[in-house]
FIRORO-563893 format. One record per residue (C-alpha): residue in three letters; x, y, z. Coordinates in steps of 0.02 Angstrom, whole numbers, padded with zeros to 5 digits, always signed. Example, Ala and Ser with C-alpha at 12.3 -4.5 7.8 and 13.67 -1.06 7.14 Angstrom:
BEGIN
ALA+00615-00225+00390/SER+00684-00053+00357/
! end
This chain:
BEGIN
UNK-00153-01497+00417/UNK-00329-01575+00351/UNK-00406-01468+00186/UNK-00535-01392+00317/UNK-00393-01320+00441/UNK-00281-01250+00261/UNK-00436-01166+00194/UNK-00484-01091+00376/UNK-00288-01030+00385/UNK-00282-00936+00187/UNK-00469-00870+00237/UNK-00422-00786+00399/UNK-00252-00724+00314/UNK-00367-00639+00189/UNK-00493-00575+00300/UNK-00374-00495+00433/UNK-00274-00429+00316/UNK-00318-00219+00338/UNK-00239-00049+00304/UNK-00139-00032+00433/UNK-00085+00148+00478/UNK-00010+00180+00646/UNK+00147+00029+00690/UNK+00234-00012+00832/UNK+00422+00028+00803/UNK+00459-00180+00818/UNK+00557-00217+00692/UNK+00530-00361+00576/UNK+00660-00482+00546/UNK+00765-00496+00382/UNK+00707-00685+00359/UNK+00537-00661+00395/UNK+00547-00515+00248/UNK+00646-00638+00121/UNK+00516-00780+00153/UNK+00371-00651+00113/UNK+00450-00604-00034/UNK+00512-00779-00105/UNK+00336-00841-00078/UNK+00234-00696-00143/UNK+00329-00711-00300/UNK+00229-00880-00350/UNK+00109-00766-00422/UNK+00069-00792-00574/UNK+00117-00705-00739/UNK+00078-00689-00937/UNK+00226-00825-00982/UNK+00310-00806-00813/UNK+00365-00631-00839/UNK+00371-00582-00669/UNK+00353-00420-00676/UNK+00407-00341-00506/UNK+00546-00277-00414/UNK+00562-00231-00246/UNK+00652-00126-00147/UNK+00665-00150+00043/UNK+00688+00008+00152/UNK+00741+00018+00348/UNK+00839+00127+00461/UNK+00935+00274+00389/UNK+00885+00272+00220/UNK+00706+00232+00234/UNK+00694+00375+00375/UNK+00782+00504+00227/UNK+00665+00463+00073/UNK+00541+00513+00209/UNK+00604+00654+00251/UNK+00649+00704+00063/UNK+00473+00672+00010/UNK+00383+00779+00159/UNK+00510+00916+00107/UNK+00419+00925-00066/UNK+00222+00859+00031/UNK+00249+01006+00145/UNK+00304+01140+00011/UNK+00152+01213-00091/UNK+00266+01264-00235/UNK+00360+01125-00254/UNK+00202+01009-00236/UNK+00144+01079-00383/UNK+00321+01001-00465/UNK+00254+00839-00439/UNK+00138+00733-00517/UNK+00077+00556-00551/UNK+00142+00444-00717/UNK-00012+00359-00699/UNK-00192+00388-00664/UNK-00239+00276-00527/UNK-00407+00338-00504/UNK-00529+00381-00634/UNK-00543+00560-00721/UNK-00739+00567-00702/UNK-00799+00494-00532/UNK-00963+00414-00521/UNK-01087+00323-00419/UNK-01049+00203-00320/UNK-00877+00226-00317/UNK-00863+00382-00247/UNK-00991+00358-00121/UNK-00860+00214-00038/UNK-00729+00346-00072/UNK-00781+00482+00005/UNK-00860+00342+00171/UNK-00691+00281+00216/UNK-00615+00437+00201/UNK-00728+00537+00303/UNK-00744+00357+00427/UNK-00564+00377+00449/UNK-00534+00564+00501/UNK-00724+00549+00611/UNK-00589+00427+00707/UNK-00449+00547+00711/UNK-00553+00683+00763/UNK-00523+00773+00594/UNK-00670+00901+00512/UNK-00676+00963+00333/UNK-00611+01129+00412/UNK-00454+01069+00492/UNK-00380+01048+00343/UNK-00179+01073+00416/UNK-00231+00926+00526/UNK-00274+00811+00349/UNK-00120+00874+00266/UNK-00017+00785+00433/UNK-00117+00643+00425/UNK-00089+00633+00237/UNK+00112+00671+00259/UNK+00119+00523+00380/UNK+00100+00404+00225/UNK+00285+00472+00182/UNK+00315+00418+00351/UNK+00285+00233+00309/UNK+00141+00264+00466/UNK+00283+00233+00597/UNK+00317+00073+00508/UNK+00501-00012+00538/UNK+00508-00061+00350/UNK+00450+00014+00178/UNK+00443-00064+00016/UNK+00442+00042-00135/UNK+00400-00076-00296/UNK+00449-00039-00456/UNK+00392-00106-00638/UNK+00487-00101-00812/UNK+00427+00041-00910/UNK+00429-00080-01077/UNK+00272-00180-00998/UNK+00096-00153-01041/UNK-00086-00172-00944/UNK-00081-00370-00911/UNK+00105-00369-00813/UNK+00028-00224-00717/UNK-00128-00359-00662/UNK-00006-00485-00621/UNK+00085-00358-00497/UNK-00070-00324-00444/UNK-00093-00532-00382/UNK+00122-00513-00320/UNK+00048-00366-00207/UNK-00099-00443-00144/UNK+00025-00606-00112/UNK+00130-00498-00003/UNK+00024-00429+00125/UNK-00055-00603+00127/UNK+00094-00696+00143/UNK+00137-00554+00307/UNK-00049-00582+00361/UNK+00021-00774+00388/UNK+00160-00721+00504/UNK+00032-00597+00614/UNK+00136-00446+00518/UNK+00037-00290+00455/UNK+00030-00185+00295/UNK-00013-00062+00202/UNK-00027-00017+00012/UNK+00012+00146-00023/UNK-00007+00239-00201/UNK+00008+00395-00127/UNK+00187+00375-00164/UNK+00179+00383-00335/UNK+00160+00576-00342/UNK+00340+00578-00265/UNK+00427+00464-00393/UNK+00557+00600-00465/UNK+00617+00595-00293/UNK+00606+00401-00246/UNK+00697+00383-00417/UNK+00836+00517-00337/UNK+00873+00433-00188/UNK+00850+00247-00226/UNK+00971+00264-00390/UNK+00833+00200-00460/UNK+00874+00178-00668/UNK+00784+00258-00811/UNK+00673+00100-00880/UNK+00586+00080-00697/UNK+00423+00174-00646/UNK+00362+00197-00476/UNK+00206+00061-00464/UNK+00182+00084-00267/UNK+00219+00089-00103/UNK+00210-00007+00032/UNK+00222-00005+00243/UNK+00245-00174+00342/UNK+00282-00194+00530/UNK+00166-00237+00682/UNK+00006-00140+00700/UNK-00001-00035+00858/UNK-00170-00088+00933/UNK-00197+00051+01052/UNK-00198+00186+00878/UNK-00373+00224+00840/UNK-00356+00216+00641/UNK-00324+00034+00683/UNK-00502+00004+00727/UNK-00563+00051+00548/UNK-00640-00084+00471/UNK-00689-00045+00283/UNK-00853-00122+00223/UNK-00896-00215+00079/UNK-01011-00248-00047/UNK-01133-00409-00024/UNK-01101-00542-00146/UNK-01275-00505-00231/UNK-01192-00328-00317/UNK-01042-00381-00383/UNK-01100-00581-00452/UNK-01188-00657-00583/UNK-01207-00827-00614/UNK-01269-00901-00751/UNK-01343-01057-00759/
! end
């Protein structure tokens, strides 16, 4: 493969790569899952720390974390149980962040056929994150509660390695931090020991093309608002 035809093949890898959030039920085999891994752990870290753990859900037990965190999703009492162990988003929202917050969300249920008044229909759609969005495998990633901010920015490069490396072998993801809410009950049923905290989660499997959420494209900003250069 020529320099031209390698940089064409990361680029497109990068560019397809989308929130996926409606699979097919095909599942995705054990080697192609391994290789993903073993190669999206070349990221780098401070001192080669390597921050990240991983656990891979299928079958039976994936299908009863999801069912033991819609139990809580769909439970107004025991929702209020459950909270983050880290702010993902900011306290104070402000412009122009939550202009392309508030865009894909509302793009998103405009496809779905979902108003501001149906909100039962938003708290399904919501719920099928816990679902892994059909998806034949979950991941659920975990981090050492001893690290600070910088091992947290190289998980950040391990993630973005792993849906690129799947990109590679036409396989479909989505990053999910909606699962951190639920982590007294991810810790429950993965065994999961005291010193690891919930970082995210994760679905992977084959997008189903004929789902309409699938035809969401997100936008984004134009090189001029986000770089400076200095000459």
């Amino acid at each position: 493969m020529t320099n031209s035809l390698a940089q064409q093949a990361v680029d497109e890898a990068i560019r397809s790569r989308r929130s996926i959030r409606a699979f097919l039920p095909t599942p995705v085999a054990r080697e192609d899952i391994e290789a993903i891994l073993e190669v999206a752990a070349r990221a780098p870290s401070g001192t080669n720390t390597q921050p990240w753990k991983v656990y891979v859900l299928t079958g039976a037990h994936k299908d009863r974390l999801s069912e033991e965190i819609l139990n809580v999703h769909n439970d107004a009492a025991l929702l209020k149980q459950h909270q983050e162990e880290y702010s993902y988003y900011p306290r104070e929202w402000v412009a122009p962040y939550i202009d392309r917050r508030r865009k894909v969300g509302w793009d998103l249920y405009a496809l779905l056929g979902l108003t501001r008044e149906n909100k039962t229909g938003m708290h399904e759609q919501h719920g099928r994150n816990y679902q892994f969005f059909g998806a034949p495998v979950g991941l659920i990633f975990t981090i050492d509660r001893v690290m600070q901010q910088g091992s947290w920015l190289d998980y950040g490069m391990f993630l973005q390695n792993v849906m690129i490396a799947a990109r590679g072998r036409s396989i479909d993801t989505c990053p999910q931090a909606a699962f951190t809410q639920f982590h007294k009950v991810i810790a429950e049923v993965l065994e999961l020991p005291p010193n690891e905290m919930i970082v995210c989660g994760m679905s992977m499997g084959y997008a189903d093309p004929l789902k309409v959420e699938n035809s969401l494209v997100t936008e984004r900003a134009p090189l001029t608002d986000f770089v400076r250069f200095r000459e």
